[in-house]
SEKOL-286125 format. One record per residue (C-alpha): x, y, z; residue in one letter. Coordinates in nm, 2 decimals, always signed. Each point is the difference from the previous one (the first is absolute). Example, Ala and Ser with C-alpha at 12.3 -4.5 7.8 and 13.67 -1.06 7.14 Angstrom:
<atoms>
((+1.23 -0.45 +0.78) A)
((+0.14 +0.34 -0.07) S)
</atoms>
This chain:
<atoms>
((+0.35 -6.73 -2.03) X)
((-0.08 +0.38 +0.01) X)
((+0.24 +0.22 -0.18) X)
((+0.25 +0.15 +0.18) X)
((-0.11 +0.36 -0.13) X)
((-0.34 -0.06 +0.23) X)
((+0.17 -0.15 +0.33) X)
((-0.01 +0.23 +0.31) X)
((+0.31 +0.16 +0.09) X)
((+0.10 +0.09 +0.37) X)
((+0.22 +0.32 +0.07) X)
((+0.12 +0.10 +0.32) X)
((-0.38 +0.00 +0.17) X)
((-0.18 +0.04 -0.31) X)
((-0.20 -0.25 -0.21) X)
((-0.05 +0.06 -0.41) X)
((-0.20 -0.20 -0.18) X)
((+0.16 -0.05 -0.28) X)
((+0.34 +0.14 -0.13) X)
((-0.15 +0.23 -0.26) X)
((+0.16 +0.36 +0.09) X)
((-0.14 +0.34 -0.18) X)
((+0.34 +0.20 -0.03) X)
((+0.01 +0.35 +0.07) X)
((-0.13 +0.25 -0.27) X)
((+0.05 +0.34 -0.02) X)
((-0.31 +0.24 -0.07) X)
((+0.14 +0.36 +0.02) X)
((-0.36 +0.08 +0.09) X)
((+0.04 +0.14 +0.33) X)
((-0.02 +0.37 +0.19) X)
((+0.25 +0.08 +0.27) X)
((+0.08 -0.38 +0.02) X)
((-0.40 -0.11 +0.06) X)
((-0.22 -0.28 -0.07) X)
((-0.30 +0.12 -0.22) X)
((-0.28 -0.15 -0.16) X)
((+0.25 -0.14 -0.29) X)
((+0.16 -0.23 +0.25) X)
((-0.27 -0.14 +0.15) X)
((-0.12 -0.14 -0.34) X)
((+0.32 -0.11 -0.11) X)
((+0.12 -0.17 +0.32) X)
((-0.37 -0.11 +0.05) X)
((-0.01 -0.19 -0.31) X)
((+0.34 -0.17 +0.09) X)
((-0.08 -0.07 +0.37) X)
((-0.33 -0.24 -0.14) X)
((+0.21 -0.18 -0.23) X)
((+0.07 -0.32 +0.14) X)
((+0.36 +0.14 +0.04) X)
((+0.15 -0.15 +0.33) X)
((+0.21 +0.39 +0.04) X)
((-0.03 +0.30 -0.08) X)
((+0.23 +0.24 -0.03) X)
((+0.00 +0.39 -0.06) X)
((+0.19 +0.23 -0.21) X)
((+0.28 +0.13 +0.17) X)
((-0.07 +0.23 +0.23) X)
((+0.23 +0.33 +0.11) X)
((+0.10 +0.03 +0.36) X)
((+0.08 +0.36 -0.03) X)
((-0.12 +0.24 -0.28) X)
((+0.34 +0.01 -0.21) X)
((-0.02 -0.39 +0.01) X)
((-0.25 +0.04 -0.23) X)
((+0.05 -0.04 -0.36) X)
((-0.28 +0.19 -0.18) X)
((-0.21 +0.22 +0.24) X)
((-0.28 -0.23 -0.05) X)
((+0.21 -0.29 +0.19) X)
((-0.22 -0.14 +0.30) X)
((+0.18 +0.12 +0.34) X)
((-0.03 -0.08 +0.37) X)
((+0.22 +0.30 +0.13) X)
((-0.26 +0.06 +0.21) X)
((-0.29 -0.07 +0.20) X)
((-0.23 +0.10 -0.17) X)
((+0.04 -0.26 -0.31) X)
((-0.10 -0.27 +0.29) X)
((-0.37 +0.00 -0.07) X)
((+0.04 +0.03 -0.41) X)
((+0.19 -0.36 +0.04) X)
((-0.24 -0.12 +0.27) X)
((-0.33 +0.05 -0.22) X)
((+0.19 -0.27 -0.29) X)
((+0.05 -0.22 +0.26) X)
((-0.29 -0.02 +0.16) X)
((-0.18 -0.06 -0.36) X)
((+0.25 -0.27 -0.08) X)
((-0.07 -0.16 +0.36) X)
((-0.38 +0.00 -0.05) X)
((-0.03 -0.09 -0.38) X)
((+0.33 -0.20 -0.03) X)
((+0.22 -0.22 +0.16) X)
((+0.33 +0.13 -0.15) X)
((+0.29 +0.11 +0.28) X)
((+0.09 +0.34 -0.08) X)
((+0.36 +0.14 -0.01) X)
((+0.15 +0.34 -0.05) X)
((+0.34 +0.05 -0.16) X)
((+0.19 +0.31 +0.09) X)
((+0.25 +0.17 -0.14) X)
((+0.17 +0.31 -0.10) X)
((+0.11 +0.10 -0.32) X)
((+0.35 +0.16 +0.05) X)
((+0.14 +0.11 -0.30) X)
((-0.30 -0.10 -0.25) X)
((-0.26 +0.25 +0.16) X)
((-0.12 +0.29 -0.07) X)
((-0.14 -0.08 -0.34) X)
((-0.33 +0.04 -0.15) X)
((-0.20 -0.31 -0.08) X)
((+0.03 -0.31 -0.19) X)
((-0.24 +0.13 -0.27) X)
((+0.17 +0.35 -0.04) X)
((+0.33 -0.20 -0.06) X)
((+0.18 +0.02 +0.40) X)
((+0.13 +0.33 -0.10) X)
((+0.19 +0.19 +0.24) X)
((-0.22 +0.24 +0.23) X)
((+0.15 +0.35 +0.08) X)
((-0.07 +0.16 +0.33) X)
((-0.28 +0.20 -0.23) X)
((-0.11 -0.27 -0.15) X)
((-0.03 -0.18 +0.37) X)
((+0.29 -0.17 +0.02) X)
((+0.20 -0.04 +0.27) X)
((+0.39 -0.06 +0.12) X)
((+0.12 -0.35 -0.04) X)
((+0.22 -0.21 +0.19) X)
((+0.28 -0.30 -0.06) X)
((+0.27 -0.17 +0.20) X)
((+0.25 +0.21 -0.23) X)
((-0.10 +0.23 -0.26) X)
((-0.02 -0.16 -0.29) X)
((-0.30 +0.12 -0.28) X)
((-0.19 -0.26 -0.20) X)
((-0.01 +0.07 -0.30) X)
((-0.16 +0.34 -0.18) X)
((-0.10 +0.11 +0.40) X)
((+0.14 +0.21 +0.24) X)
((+0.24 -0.11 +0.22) X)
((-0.10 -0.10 +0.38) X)
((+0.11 +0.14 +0.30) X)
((+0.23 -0.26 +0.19) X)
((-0.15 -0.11 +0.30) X)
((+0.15 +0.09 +0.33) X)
((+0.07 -0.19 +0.36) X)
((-0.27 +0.20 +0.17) X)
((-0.29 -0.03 -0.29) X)
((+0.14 -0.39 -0.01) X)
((-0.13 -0.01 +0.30) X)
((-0.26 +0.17 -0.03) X)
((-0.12 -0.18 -0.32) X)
((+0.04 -0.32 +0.23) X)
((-0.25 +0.13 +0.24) X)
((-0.22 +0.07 -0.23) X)
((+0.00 -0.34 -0.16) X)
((-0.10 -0.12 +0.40) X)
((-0.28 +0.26 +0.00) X)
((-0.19 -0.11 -0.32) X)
((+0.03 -0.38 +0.14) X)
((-0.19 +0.13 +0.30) X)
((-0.24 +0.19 -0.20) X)
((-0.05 -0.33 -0.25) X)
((-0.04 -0.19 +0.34) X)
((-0.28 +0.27 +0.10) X)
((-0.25 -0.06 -0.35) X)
((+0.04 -0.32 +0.03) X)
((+0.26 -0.17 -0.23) X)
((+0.12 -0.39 +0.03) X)
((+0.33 +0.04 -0.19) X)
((+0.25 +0.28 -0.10) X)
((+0.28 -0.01 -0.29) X)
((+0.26 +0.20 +0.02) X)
((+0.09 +0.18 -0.32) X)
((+0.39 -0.08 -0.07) X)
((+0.00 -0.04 -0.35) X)
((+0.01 +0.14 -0.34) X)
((+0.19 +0.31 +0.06) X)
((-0.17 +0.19 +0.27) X)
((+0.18 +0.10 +0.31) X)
((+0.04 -0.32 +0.17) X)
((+0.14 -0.18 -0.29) X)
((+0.20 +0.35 -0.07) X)
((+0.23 -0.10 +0.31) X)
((+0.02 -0.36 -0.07) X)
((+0.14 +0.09 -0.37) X)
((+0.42 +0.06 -0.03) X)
((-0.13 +0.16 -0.34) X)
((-0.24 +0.23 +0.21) X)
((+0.20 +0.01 +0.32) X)
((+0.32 +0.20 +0.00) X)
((+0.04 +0.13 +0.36) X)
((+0.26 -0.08 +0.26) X)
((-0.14 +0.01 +0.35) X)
((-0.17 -0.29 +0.16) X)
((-0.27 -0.02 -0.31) X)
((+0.22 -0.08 -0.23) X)
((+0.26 -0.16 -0.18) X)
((+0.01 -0.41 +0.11) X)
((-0.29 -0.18 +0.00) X)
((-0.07 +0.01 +0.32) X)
((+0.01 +0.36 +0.02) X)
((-0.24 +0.00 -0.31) X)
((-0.21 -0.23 +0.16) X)
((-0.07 +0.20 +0.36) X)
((-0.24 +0.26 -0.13) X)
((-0.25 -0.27 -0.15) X)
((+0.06 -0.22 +0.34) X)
((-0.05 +0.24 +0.23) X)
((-0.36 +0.11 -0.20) X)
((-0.05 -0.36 +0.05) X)
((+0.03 -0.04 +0.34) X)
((-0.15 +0.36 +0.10) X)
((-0.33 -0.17 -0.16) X)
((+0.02 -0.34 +0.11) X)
((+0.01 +0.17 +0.34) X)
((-0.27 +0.22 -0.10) X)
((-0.23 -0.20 -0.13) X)
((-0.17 -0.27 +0.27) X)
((+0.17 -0.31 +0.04) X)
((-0.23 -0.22 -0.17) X)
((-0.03 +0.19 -0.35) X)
((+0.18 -0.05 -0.25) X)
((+0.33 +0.18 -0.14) X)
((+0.09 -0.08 -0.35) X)
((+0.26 +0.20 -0.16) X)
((-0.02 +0.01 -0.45) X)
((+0.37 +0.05 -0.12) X)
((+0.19 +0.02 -0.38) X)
((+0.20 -0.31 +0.00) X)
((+0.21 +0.16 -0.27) X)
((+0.05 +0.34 -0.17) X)
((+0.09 -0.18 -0.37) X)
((+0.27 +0.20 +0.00) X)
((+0.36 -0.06 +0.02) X)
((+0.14 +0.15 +0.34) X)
((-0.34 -0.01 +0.17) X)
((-0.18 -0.17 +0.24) X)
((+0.02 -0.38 +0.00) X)
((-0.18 -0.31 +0.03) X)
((+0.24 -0.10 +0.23) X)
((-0.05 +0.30 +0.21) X)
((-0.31 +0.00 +0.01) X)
((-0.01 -0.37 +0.16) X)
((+0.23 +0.16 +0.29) X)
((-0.25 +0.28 +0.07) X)
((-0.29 -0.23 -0.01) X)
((+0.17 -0.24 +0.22) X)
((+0.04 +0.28 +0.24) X)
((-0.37 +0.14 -0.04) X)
((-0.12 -0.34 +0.11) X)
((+0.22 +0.02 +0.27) X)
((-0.11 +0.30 +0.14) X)
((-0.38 -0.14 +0.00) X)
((-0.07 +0.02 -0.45) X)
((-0.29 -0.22 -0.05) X)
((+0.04 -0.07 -0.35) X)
((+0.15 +0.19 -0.37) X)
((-0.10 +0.14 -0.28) X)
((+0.22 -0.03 -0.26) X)
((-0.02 +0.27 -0.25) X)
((+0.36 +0.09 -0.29) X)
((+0.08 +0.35 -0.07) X)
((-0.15 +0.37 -0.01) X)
((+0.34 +0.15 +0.06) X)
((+0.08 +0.12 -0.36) X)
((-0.18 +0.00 -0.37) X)
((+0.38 -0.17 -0.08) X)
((-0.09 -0.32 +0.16) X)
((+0.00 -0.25 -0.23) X)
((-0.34 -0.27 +0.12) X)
((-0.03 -0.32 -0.20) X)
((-0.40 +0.08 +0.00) X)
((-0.21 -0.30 +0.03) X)
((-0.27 -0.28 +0.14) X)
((+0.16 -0.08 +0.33) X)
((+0.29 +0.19 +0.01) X)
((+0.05 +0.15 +0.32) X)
((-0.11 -0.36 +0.17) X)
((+0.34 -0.16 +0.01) X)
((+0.13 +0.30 +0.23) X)
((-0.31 -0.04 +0.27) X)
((+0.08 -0.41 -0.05) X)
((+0.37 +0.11 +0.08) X)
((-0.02 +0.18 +0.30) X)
((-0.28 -0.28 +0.14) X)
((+0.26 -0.27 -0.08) X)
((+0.33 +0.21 +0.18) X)
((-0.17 +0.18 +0.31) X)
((-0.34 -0.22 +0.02) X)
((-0.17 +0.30 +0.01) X)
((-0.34 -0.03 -0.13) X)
((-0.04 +0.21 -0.30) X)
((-0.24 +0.10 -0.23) X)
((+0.09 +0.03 -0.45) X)
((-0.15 +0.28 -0.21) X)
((+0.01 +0.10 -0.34) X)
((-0.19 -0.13 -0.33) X)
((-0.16 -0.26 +0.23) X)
((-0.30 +0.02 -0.26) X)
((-0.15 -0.35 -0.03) X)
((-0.12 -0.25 +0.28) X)
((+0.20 -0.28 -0.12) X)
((+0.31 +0.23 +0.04) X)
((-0.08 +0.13 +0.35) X)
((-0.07 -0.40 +0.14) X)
((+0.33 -0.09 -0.14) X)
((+0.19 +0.25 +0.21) X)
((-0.21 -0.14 +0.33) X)
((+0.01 -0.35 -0.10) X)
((+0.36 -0.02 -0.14) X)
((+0.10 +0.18 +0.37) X)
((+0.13 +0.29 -0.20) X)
((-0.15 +0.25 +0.25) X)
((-0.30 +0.00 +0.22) X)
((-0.19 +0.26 -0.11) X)
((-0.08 +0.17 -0.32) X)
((-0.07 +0.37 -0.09) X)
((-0.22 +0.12 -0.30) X)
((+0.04 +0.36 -0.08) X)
((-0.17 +0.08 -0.35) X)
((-0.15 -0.33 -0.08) X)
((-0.23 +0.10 +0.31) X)
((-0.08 +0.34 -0.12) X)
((-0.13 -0.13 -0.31) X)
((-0.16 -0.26 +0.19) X)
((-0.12 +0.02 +0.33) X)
((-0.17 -0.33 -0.02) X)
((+0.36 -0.17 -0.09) X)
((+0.00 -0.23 +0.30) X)
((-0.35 -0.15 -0.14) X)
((+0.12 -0.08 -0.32) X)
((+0.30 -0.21 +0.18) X)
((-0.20 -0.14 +0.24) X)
((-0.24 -0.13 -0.30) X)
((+0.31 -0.09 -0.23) X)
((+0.19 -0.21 +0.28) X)
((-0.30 -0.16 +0.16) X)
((+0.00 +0.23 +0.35) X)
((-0.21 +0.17 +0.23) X)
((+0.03 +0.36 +0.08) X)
((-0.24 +0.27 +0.18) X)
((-0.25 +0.21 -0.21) X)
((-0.23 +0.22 +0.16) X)
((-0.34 -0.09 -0.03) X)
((-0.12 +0.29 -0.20) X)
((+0.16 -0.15 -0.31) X)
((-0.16 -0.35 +0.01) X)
((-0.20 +0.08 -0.34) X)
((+0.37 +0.03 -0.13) X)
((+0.19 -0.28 +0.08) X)
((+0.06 -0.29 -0.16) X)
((-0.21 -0.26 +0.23) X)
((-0.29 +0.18 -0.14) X)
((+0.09 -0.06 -0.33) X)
((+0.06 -0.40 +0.02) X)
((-0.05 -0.23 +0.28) X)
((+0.37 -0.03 +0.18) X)
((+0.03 +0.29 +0.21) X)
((+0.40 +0.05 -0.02) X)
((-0.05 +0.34 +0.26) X)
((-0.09 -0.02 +0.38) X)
((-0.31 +0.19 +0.09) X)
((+0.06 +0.23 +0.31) X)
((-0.31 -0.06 +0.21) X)
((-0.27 +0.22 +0.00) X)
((+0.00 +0.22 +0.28) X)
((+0.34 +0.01 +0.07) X)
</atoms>
């Protein structure tokens, strides 16, 4: 029997081969929001590994969505053709789908990169004004702007526009960014969300912003492509969001047309207290697959292949998301497919590389030449 890990996958109209997912990445390595050279390679690599989807970082709908200036964007038209040249290298080389995630930082932008420690960027410095459902700081940054009806709105339409624009370079699949502190997730929150109008408050009020993204995609984005939303399940912290919620608002994305979700924990405060381990964020995607019978997909310290077919074959969640094990190997889906006795694509530039040249069982499925 082949391992669950290598069985096809169907969603909404689209076919994966496998249920290997690369997770999104942040590179910081972009100008004015555009793909450069640095992409190209990094999301080239990933697009010819075998991986069934491919996911990018996230990717700012508006310029203060961004959360170091050199976030990816797709505020604009011009960013079409960047995203287009990826794809159409993936589509000739590879056979990985390809999906953009986008987002918008809220209250955690404007800071410099990763490497130069996500310091807070003054206007000087390039920074810009952030924005939150109330305004609330995290910690050691300035405090955001809260976020009113008509930029609500406005925020919303731009959500719709980048869909349209991810339609236009090609992408099979967006994710919505809802999790880990960013705007989205900032309005879901009670310990985030202090307002009293429509936005806030009960649940459901907490709940409209991040539905109403949804559905201004979904209706965006053609009818048979695929909307996936990635969400926090919890905030680890007493008061904050809950598993529980979470289930309701996933029930009501798939409602409104959700094809399947991640299920990320956390990013909303350095307080949170995460029991850090192999695994441990897959009970909360098998959760909300067992309550809404959504299809969802687990990440986090998904390392080893044995680990990532026991969430497929156990029913835990249907597909699985590698972040860094991917970066520090791009060739991560051979090594599985070799380790559980699989097939999966490699292109056939590598073929002095792979295993079937090394012994006689070929555990890796030649694309044919010419293809």
């Amino acid at each position: 029997m082949s391992p669950g890990l290598f069985s096809p996958f169907n969603l909404r109209g689209l076919r994966l081969d496998n249920r290997i997912v690369v997770s999104p990445m942040g590179q910081h390595s972009a100008v004015g929001g555009h793909v450069n050279d640095w992409h190209l390679a990094h999301l080239g690599q990933l697009a010819v590994s075998g991986a069934g989807l491919l996911i990018t970082e996230a990717v700012a709908v508006e310029p203060r969505g961004r959360i170091s200036p050199g976030c990816l964007g797709i505020w604009s038209d011009e960013h079409i053709a960047g995203y287009r040249r990826v794809i159409d290298f993936a589509r000739t080389y590879g056979q990985t789908r390809m999906g953009i995630q986008l987002g918008h930082s809220g209250r955690k932008g404007s800071v410099s990169q990763s490497w130069f420690g996500q310091k807070t960027l003054s206007e000087a410095e390039g920074g810009w004004e952030i924005v939150n459902a109330s305004p609330i700081a995290y910690p050691d940054r300035k405090t955001p702007t809260e976020i009113d009806l008509a930029t609500i709105g406005q925020t919303t339409r731009q959500f719709a526009d980048a869909a349209r624009r991810a339609d236009a370079a090609g992408f099979d699949v967006i994710e919505i960014h809802a999790a880990h502190g960013y705007l989205i997730h900032g309005f879901l929150t009670p310990l985030l969300n202090k307002r009293t109008d429509a936005y806030g408050g009960s649940l459901e009020n907490r709940m409209r912003f991040g539905l109403e993204v949804f559905s201004a995609v979904r209706d965006a984005f053609p009818a048979d492509k695929v909307v996936g939303v990635r969400v926090s399940a919890t905030d680890w912290i007493d008061g904050g969001w809950t598993l529980e919620e979470t289930i309701e608002f996933s029930s009501r994305l798939k409602a409104l047309g959700c094809d399947y979700i991640c299920a990320s924990t956390g990013g909303v405060s350095p307080e949170q207290q995460i029991p850090v381990g192999p695994l441990y964020q897959v009970r909360f995607a098998e959760s909300i697959r067992r309550e809404t019978g959504a299809a969802t997909m687990a990440v986090g310290l998904i390392n080893e292949p044995e680990q990532a077919e026991s969430v497929v074959a156990e029913g835990k969640a249907d597909l699985v998301a590698l972040g860094r094990a991917m970066l520090y190997n791009p060739r991560w889906p051979w090594q599985a497919a070799e380790s559980l006795g699989a097939q999966v694509y490699y292109p056939v530039q590598y073929d002095r590389a792979h295993p079937s040249m090394r012994r006689n069982n070929a555990f890796i499925v030649q694309r044919e030449r010419g293809s």
